[in-house]
Each structure stands twice: as C-alpha cells, then as structure tokens.
C-alpha positions in Angstrom: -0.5 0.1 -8.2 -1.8 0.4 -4.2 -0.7 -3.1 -3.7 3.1 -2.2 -4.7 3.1 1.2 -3.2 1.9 -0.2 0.4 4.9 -3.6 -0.4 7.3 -1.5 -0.8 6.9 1.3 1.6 6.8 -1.4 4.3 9.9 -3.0 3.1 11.6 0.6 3.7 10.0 0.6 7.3 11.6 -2.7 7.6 14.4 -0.7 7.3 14.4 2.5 8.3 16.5 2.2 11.4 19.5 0.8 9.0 19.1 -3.1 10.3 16.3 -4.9 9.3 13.6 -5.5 11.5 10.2 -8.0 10.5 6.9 -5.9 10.4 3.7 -7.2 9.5 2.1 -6.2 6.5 -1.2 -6.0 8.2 -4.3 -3.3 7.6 -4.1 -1.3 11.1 -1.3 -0.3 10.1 -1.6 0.3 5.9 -5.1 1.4 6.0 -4.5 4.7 7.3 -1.4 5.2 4.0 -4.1 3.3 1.4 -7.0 6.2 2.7 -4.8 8.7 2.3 -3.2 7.8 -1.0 -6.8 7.5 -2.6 -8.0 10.4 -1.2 -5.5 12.3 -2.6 -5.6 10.4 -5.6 -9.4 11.3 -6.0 -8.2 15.2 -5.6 -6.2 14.4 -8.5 -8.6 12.8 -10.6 -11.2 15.7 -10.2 -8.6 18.1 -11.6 -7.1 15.9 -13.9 -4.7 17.6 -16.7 -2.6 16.4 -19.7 0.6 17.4 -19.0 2.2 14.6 -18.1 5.1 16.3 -15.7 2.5 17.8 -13.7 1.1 14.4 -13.0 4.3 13.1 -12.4 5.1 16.2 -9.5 1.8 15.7 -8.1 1.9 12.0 -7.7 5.8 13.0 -5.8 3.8 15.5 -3.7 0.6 12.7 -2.7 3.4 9.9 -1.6 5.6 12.9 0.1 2.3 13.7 1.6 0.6 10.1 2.8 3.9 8.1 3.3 
C-alpha cells in the first residue's frame, strides 16, 4: 500500500504546478512522507476499532496530515 501511496503522490507533484515537470522518485525526498505515514499508521493500529468509516476518516486525516 506504501509503494502506491508514495507513486502516486509523486506523480501529483509531477504536477502540481499544472505542466508536468520530471521528479525523481528517490528516498531524500519520500522518506520523510513513508516515516510519517507509518508513524501515524502505528497510532492507528494501537487504537484500532471496527467501524469501518472511522478507519476510513482517519486514514483521510493521516494522508491530509503526512502528504
């Protein structure tokens, strides 16, 4: 799930300023998103629930959060 999160997040850096520009999908710059995401993820885990929408808004807040 990491590996499509951090693919498609740089795709919509690629283009964020409405033209495309190449970026490299290198660590520098994705390791700081991935620590993030897992930390938050980790959180998550600890308080884990079985409502399903809740996960849902709270996986919403962690990417509005990291990304």
């Amino acid at each position: 799930m990491f590996g499509v999160l951090y693919k498609l997040y740089c795709a919509l850096q690629e283009w964020k300023s409405g033209t495309f520009k190449k970026l490299n999908f290198d660590e520098p710059t994705y390791s700081p998103v991935y620590r993030c995401l897992l930390k938050q993820l980790k959180m998550t885990a600890e308080s884990e629930t079985e409502d399903s929408e809740k996960q849902e808004e709270t996986l919403k807040q962690i990417l509005e959060y990291c990304l």
